[in-house]
matplotlib code that plots the C-alpha trace (Angstrom):
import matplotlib.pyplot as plt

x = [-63.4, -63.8, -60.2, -59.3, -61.0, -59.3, -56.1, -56.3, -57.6, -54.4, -51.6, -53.3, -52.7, -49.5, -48.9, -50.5, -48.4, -45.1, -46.2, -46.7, -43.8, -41.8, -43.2, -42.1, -38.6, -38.3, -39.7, -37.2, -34.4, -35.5, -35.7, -31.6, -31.1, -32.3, -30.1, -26.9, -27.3, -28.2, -24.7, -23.1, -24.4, -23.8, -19.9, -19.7, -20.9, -18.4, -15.7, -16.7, -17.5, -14.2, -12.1, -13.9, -13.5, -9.7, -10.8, -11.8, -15.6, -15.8, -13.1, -15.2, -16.7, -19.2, -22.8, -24.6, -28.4, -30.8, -28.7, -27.3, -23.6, -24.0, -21.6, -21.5, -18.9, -17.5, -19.7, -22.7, -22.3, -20.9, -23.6, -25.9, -23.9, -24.1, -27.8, -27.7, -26.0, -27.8, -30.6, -29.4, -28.4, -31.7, -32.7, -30.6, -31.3, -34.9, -34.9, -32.5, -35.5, -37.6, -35.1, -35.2, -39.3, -39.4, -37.5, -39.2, -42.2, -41.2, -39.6, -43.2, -44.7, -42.5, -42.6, -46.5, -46.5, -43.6, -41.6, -38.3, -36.6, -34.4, -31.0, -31.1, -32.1, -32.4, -30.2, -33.0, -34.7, -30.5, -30.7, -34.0, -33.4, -30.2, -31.5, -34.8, -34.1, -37.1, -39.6, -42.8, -44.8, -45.4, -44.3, -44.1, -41.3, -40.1, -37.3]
y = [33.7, 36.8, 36.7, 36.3, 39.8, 41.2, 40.3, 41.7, 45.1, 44.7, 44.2, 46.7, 49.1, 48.0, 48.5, 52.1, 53.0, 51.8, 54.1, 57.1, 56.5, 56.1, 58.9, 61.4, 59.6, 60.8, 64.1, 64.8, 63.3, 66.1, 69.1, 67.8, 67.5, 71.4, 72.7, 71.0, 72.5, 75.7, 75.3, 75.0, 77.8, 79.8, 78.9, 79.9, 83.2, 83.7, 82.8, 85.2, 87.8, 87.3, 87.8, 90.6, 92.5, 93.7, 94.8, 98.7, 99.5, 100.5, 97.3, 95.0, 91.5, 89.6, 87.8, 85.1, 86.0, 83.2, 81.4, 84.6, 86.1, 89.9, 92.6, 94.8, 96.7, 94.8, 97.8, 96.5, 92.9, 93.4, 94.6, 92.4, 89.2, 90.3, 90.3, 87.1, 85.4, 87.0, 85.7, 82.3, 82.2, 82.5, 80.2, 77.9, 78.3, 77.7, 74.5, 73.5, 74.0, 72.3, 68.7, 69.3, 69.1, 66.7, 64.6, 65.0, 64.5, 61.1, 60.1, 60.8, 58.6, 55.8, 55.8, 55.8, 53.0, 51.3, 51.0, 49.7, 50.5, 46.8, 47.0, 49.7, 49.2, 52.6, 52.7, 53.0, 49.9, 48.0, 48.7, 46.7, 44.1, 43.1, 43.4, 42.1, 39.4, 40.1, 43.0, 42.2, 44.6, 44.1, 46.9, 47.5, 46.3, 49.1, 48.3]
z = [-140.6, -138.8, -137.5, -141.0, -141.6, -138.6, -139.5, -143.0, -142.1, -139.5, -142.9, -144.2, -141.7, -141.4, -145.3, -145.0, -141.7, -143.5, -146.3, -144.5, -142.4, -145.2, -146.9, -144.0, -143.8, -147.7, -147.4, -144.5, -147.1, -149.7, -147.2, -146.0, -149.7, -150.4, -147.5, -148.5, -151.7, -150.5, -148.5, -151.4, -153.5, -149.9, -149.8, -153.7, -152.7, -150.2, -152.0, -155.0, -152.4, -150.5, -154.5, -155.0, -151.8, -152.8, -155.9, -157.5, -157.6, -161.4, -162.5, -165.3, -163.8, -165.3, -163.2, -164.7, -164.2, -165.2, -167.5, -169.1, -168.5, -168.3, -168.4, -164.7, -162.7, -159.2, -157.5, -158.7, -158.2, -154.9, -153.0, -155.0, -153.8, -150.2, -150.1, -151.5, -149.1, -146.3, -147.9, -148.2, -144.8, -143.5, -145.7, -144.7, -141.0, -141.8, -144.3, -141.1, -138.6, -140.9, -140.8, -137.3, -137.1, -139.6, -137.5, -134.1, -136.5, -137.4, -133.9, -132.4, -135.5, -134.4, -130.9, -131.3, -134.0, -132.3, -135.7, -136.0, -139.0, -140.3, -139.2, -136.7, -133.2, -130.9, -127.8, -125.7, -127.4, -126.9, -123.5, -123.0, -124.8, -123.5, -120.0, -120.5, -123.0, -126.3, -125.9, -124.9, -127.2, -130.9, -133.9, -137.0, -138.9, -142.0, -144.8]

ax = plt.figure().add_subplot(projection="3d")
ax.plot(x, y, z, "-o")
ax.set_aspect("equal")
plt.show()
């Protein structure tokens, strides 16, 4: 009866492991996510910066600021655009070193829960296995 117990209170640490492991897989998901499209808006600014180099300082163009298209000179919106992209770029290098914790984050997590993720096998983990035969210590198993 009391091994019964035991191994409950063991699936449902398992359950609650796989759930937090999970839960930092998908928060590192949403951090790459937020960079890639910070990339994007980064390259649009370039490329607007880039055709509006050649041009005079007092010609007509038109920004779009929070959902509105106003009226401005390329001398204004120049400099403007610029800052922006400085600004994104250090964004960008930041949400990067963020990934890159996450992920040592979660690569700590598994090594100390011994979680293998289905269908992926670490080369370390391939190297054992095929020299060892099966591993002699018990994980967790994640979808």
């Amino acid at each position: 009866m009391a091994a019964k117990g035991a191994k409950a209170m063991s699936m449902e640490d398992q359950k609650r492991i796989a759930n937090e492991f999970n839960e930092m897989r998908q928060e590192q998901r949403e951090i790459a996510s937020k960079e890639g499209e910070m990339e994007m808006e980064l390259n649009e600014h370039r490329v607007v910066i880039e055709a509006l180099k050649g041009m005079e300082g007092s010609r007509k163009c038109f920004r779009m600021i929070g959902g509105v298209l106003v009226e401005r000179t390329v001398g204004d919106v120049l400099p403007a655009l610029k800052h922006n992209e400085e600004q994104l770029a250090d964004l960008i290098k930041k949400l990067h070193t963020q990934v890159e914790e996450k992920g040592r984050k979660i690569k700590a997590f598994r090594e100390k829960y011994n979680i293998q993720v289905q269908g992926e096998q670490p080369d370390d983990m391939a190297e054992e296995s095929s020299s060892q035969g099966k591993s002699g210590t018990q994980g967790l198993l994640v979808a």
